[in-house]
N, CA and C atoms as a LAMMPS dump frame, in Angstrom:
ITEM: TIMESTEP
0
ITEM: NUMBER OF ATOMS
477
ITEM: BOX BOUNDS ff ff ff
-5.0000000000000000e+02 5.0000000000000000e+02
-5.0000000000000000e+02 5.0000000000000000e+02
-5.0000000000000000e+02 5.0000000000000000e+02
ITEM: ATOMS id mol type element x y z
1 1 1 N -226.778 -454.065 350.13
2 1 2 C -226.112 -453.641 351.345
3 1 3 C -227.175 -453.108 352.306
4 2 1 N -226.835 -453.361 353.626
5 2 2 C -228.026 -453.252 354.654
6 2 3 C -227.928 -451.507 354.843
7 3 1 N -229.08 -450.67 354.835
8 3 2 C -229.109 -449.407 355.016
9 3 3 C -228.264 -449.136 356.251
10 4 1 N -229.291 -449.803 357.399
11 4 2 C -228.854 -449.457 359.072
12 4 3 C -227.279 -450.043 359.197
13 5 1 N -226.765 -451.067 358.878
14 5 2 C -225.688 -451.156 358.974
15 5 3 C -224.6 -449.967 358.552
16 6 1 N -225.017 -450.104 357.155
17 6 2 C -224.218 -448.761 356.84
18 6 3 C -224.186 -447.463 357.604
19 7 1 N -225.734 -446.799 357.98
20 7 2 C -225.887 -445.751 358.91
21 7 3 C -224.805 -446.068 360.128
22 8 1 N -225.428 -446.843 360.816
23 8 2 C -224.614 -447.22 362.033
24 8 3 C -222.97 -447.213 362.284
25 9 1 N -222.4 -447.95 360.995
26 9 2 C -221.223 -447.242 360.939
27 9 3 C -220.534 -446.291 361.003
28 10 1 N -221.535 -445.506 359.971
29 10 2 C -221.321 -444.189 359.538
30 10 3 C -221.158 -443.527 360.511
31 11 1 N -221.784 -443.365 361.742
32 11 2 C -222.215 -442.545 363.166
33 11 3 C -220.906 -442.715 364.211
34 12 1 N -220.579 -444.682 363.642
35 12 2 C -219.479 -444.968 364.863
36 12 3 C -218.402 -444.071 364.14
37 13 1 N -218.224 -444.08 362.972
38 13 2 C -217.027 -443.289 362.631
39 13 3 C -216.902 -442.266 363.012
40 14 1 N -218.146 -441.147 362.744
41 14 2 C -218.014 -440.055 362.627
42 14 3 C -217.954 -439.392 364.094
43 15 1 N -218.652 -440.586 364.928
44 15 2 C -218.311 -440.359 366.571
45 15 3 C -217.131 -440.291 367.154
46 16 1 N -216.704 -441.109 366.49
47 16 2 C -215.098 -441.405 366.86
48 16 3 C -213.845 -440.045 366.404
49 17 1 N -214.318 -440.147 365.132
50 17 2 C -213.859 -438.573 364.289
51 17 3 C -213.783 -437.552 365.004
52 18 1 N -214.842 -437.291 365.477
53 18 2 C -215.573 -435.721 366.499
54 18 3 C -214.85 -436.045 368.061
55 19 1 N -214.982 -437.209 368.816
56 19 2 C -214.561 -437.3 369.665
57 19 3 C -213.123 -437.079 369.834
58 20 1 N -212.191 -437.383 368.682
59 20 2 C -210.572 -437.459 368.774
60 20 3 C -210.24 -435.832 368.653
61 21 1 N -211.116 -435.526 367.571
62 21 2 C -210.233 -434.075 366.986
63 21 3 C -211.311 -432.945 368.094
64 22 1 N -212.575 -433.255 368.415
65 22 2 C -213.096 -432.274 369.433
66 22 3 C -212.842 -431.801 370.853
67 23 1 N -211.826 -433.511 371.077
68 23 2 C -211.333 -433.263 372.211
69 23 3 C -209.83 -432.52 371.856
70 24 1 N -209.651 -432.53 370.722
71 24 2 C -208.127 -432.033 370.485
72 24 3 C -208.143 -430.375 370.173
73 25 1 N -209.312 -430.187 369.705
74 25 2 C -209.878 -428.672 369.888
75 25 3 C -210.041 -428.544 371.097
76 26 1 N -210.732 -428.803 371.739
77 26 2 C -211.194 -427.915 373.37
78 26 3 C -209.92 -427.718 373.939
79 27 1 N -208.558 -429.593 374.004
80 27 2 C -207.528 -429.185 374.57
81 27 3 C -207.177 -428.233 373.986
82 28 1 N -207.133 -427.659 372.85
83 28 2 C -205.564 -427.045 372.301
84 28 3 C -205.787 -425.492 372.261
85 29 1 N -207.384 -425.366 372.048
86 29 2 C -207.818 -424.059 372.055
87 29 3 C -208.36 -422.904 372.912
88 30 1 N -208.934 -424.254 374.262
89 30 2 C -209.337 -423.443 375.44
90 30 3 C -208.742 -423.769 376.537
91 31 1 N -208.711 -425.308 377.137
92 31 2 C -208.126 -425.745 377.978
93 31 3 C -206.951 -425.76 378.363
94 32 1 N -205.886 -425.757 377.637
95 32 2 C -204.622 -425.209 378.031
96 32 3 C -203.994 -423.946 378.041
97 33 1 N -204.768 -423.259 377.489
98 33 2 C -204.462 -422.042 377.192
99 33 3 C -205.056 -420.871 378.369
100 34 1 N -206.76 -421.601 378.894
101 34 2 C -207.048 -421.026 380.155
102 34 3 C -206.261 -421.9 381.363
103 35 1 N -205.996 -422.996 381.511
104 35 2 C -204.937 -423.606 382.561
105 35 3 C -203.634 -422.699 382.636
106 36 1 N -202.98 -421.795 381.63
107 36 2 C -201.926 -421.449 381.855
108 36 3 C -202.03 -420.021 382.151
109 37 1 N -202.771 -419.254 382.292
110 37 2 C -203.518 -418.187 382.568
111 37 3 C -203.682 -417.889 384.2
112 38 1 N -204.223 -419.163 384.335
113 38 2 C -204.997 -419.501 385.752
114 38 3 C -204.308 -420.011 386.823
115 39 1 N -203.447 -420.912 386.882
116 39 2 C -202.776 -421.873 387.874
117 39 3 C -201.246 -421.606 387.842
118 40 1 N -200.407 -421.699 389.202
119 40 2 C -199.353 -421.998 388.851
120 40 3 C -198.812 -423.155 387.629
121 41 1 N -197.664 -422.991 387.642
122 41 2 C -197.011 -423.85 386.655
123 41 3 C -196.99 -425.412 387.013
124 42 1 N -196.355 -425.249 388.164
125 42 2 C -196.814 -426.942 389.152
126 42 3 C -197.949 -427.422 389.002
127 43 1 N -198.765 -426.383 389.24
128 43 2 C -200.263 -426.743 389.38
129 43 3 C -201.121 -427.284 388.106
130 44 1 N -200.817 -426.575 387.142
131 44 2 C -200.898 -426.647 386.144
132 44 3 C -200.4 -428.079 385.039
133 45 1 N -199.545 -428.023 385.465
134 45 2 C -198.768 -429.603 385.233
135 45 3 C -199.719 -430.882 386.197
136 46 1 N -199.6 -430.444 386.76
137 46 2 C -200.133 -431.979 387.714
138 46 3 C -201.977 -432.41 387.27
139 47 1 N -202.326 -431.083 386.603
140 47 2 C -203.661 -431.047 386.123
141 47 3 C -203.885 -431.414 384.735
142 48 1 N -202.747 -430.954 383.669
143 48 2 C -202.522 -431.277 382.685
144 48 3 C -202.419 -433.083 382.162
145 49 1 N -201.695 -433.438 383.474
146 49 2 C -200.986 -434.937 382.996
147 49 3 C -202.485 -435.695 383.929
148 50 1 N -203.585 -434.94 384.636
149 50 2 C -204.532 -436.204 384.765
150 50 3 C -205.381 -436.134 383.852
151 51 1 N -205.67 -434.8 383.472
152 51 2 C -206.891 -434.425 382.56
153 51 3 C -206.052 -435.504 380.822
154 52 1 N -204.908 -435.279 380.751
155 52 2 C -204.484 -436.2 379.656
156 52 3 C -204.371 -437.669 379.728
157 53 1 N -203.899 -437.881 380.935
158 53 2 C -204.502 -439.271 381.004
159 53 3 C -205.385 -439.798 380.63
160 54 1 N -206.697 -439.131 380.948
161 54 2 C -208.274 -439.407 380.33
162 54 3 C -208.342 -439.434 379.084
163 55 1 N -207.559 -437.974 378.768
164 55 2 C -208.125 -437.454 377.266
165 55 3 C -207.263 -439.243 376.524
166 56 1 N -205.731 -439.592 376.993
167 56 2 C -205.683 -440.903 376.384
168 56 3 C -206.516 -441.73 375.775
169 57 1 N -207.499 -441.696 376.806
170 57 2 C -208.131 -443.299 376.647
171 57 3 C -209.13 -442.995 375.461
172 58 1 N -209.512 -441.918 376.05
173 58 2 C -210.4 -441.409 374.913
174 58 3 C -210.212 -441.418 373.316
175 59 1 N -209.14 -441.513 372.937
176 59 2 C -207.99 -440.97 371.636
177 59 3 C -207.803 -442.5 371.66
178 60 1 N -207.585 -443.118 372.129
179 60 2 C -207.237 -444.613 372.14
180 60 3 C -208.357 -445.668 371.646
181 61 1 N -209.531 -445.015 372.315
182 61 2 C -210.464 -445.839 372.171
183 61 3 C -211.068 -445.087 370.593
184 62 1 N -210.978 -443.555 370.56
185 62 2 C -211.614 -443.449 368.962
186 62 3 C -210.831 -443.813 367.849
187 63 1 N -209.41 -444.213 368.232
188 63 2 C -208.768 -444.53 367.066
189 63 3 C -208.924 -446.437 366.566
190 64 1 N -209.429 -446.666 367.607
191 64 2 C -209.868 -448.083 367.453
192 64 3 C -211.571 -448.007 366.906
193 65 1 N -212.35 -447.456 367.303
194 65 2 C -213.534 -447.479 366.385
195 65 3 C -213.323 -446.977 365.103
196 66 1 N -212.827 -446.082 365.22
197 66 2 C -212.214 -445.141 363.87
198 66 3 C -211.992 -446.009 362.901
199 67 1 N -210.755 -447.033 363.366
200 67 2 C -209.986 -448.075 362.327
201 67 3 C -211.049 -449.274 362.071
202 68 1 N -211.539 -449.495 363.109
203 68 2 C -212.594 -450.927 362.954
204 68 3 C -213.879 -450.417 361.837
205 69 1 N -214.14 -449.326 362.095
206 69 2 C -215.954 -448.808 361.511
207 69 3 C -215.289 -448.566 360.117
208 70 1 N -214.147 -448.087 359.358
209 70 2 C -213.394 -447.442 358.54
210 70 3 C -213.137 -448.544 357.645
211 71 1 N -212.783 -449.77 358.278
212 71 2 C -212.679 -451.193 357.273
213 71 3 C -213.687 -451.854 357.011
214 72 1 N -214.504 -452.008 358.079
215 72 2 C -215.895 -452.26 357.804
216 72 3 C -216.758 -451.889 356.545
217 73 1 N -216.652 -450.192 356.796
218 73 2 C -217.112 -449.515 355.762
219 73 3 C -216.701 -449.427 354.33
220 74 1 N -215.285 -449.794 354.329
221 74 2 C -214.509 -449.487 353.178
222 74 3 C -214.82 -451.321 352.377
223 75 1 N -215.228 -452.442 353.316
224 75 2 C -215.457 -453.862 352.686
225 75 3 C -216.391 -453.556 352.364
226 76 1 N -217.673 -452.913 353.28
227 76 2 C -218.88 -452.808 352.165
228 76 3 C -219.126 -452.143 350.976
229 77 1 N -218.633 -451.386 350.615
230 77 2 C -218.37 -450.67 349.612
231 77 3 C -217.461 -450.603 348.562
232 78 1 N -215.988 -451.518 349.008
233 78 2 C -215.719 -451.895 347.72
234 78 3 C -215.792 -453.172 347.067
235 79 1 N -215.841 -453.138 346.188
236 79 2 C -215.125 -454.799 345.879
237 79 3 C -214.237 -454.615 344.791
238 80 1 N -213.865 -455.782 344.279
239 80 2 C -212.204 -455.655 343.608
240 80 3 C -212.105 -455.372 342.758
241 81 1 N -212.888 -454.791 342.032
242 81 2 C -212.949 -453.927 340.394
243 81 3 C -212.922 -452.982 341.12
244 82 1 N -213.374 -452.238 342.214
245 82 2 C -213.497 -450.675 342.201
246 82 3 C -212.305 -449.811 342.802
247 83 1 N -211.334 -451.282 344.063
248 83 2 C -210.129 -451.193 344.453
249 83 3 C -209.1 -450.284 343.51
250 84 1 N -209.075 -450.965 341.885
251 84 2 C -207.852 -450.662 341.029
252 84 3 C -208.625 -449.684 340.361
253 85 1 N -209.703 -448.686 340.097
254 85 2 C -210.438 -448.041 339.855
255 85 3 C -209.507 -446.59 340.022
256 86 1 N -209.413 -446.019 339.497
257 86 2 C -208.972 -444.445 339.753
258 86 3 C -210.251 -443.21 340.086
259 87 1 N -210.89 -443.327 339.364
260 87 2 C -212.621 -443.387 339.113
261 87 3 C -212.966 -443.364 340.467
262 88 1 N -212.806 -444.087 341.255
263 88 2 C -214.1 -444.673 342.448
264 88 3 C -213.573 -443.116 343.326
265 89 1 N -214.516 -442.517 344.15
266 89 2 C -213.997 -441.21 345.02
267 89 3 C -214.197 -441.981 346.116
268 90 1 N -214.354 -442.943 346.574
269 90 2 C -213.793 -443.723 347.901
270 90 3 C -212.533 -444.123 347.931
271 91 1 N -212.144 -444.416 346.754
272 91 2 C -210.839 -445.076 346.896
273 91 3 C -209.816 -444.107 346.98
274 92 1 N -210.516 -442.854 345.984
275 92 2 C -209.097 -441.473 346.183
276 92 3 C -209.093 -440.823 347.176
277 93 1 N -210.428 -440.867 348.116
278 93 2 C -210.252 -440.444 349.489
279 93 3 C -209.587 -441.024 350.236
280 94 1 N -209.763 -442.424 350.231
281 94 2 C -208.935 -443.668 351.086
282 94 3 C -207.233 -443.077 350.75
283 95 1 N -206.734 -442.86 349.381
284 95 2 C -205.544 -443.019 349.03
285 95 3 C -204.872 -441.641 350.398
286 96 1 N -205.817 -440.718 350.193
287 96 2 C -205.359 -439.408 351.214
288 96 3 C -205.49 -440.058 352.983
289 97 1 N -207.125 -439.973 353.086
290 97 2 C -207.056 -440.517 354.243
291 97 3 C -206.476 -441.667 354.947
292 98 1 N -206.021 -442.837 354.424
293 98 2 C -205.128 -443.945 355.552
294 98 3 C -204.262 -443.208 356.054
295 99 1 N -203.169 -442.759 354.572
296 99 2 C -201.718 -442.363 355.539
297 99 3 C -202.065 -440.813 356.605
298 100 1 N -203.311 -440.136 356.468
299 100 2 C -203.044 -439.163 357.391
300 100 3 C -203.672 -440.122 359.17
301 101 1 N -204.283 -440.653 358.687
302 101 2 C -204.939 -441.44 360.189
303 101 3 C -203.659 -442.188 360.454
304 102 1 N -202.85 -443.153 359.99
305 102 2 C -201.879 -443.404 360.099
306 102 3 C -200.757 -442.677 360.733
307 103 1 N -200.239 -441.672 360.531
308 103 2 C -199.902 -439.92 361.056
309 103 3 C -200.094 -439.897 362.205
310 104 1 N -201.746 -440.003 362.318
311 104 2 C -202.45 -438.989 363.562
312 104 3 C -202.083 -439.996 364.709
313 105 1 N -202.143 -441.618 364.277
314 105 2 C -202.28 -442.62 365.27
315 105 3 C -200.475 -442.097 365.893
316 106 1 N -199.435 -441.898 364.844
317 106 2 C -198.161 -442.508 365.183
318 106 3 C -197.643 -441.535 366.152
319 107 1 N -198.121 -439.631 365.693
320 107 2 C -198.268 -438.937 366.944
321 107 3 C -199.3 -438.902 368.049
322 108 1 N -199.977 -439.661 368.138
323 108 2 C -200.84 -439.656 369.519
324 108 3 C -199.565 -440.349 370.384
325 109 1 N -199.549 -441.665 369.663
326 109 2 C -198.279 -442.446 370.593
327 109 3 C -197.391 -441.713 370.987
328 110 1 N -197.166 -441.209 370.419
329 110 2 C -195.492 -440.851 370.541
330 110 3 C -196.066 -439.66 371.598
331 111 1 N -197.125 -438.701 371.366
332 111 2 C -197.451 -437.453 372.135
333 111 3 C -197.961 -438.293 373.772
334 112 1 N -198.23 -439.29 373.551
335 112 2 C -198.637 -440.049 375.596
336 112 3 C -198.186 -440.838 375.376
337 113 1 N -196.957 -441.719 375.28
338 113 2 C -196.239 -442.339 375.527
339 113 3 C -194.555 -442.246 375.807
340 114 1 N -194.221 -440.939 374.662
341 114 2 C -192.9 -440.652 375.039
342 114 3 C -192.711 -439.078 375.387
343 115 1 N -193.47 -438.144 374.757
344 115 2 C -193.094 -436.896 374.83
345 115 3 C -193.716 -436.254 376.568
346 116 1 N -194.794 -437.253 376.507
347 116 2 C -195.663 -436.472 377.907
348 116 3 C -195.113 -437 379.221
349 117 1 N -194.081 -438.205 379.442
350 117 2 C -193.481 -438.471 380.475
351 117 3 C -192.535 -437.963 380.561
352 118 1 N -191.966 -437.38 379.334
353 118 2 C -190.92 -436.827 379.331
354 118 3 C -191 -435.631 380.211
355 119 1 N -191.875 -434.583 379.619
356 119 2 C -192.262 -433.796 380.049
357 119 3 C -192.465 -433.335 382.051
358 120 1 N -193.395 -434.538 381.956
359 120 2 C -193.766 -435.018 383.285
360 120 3 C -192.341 -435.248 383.921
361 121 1 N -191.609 -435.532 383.577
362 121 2 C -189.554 -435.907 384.474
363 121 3 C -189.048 -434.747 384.72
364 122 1 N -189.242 -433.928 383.683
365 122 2 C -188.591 -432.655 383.935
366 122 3 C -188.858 -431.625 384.204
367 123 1 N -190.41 -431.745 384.481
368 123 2 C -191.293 -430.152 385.286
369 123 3 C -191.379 -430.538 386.542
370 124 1 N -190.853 -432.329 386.878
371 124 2 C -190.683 -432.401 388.439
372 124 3 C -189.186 -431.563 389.156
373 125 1 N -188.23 -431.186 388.268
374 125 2 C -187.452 -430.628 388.544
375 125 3 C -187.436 -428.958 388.607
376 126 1 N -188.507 -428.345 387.965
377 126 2 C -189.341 -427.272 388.114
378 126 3 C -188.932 -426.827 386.848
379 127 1 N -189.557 -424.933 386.451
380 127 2 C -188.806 -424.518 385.591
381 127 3 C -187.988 -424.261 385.116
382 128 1 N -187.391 -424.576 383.774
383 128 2 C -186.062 -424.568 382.913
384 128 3 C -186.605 -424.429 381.767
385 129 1 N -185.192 -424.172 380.902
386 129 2 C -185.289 -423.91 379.355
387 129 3 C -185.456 -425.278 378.467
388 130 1 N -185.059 -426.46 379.063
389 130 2 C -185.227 -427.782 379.163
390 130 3 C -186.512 -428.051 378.278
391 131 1 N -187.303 -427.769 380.2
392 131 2 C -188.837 -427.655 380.331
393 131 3 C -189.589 -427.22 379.112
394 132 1 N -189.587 -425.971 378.744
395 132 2 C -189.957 -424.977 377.708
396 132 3 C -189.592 -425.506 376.022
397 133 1 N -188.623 -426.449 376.193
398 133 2 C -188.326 -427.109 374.933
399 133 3 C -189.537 -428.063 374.772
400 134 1 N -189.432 -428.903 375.447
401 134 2 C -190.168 -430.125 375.905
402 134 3 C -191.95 -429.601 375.785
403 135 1 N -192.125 -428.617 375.816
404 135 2 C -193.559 -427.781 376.592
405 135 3 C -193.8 -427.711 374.649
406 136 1 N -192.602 -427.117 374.182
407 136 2 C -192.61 -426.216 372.629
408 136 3 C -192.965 -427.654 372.14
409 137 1 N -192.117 -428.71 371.977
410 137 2 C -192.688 -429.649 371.335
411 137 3 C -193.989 -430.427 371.851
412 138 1 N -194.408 -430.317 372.924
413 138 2 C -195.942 -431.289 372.975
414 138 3 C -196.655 -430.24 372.415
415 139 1 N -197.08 -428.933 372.367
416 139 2 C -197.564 -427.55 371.277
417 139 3 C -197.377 -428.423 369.893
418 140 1 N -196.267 -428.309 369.324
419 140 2 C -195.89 -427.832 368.092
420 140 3 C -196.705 -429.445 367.743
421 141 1 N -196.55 -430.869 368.151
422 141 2 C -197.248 -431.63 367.946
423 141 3 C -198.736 -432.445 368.131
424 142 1 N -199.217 -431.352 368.842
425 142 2 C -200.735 -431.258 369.466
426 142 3 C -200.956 -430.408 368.105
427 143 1 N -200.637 -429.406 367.403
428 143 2 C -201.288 -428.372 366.46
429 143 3 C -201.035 -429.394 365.079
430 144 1 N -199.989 -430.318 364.781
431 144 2 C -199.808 -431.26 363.766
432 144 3 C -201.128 -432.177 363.744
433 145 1 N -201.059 -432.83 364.811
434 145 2 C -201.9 -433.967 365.354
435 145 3 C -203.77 -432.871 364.686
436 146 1 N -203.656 -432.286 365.308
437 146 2 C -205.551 -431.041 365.019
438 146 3 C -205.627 -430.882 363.537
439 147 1 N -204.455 -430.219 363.045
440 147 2 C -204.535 -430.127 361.729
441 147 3 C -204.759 -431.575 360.631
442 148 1 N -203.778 -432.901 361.34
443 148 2 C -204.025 -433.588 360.634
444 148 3 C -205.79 -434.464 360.713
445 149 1 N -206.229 -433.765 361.717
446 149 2 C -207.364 -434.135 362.213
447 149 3 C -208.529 -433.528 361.504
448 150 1 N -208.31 -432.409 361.149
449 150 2 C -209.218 -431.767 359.891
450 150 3 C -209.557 -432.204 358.997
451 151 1 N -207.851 -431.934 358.081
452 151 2 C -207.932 -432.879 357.608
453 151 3 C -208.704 -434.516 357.191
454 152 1 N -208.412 -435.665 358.266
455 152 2 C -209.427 -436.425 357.791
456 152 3 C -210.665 -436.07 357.982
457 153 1 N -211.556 -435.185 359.091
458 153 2 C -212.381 -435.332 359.659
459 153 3 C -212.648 -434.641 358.169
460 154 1 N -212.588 -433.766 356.95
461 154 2 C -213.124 -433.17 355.424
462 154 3 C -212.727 -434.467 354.916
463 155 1 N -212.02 -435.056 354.715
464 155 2 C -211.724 -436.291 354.177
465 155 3 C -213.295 -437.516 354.317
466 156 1 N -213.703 -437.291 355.56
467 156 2 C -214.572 -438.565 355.96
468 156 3 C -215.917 -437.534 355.479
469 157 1 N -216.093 -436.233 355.251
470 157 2 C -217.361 -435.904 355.052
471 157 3 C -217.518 -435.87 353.877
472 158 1 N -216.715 -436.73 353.036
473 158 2 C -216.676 -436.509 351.476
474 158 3 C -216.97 -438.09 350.956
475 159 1 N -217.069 -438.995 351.947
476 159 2 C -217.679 -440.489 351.983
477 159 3 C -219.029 -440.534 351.78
């Protein structure tokens, strides 16, 4: 097996890793938390949904290196004796890590595709208890999404 290949992977992953969950730290730990401190609520919203827009693509694009560098890595390293292996600690990491990346992918979607327009519909109507529901759940699934992000990100340093 080629060293640099392997390295190289290794880096796209772990870039990708750091990029998803580092940006999911800064949002969750500083950036919204000093945005709500600082700005009206309007204001605050209209800053939230561009700065997330970005953060999208970003999350979009590491979950695609993530998945591409991750199979890559996982063909070079196994082959089909080591697959049915209980033994192999790639494979018992794999058994943990797919379904949590799996997880992380199905709430990103769901967190910029359905919950954040949602959001976005009904803070155009201003504050409500609505609102504050809607606000509680993009929270309560931004802190799922980080945690499950730990998660792999100890998962991948054990490769």
């Amino acid at each position: 097996m080629d060293v640099s290949l392997t390295l190289l992977l290794k880096w796209f992953h772990l870039m990708a890793t750091v990029a998803w969950i580092g940006g999911m730290f800064t949002n969750f730990f500083i950036y919204i938390p000093s945005i709500g401190k600082t700005l009206e609520p309007a204001l605050a919203g209209k800053l939230m949904a561009a700065v997330m827009k970005r953060f999208r693509i970003l999350v979009y694009i590491s979950m695609t290196v993530f998945l591409i560098s991750g199979i890559m890595m996982a063909s070079l390293h196994l082959d089909s004796g080591a697959i049915v292996s209980s033994k192999n600690q790639m494979v018992a990491v794999l058994i943990f890590k797919v379904p949590l990346y799996i997880l992380m992918v199905i709430l990103a979607i769901v967190a910029f595709e359905v919950i954040a327009p949602r959001v976005a519909r009904i803070a155009a109507d201003g504050p409500s208890p609505r609102l504050q529901r809607a606000q509680r759940t993009q929270k309560i699934l931004a802190m799922i999404g980080f945690l499950l992000g730990i998660l792999v990100l100890t998962l991948s340093a054990m490769l």
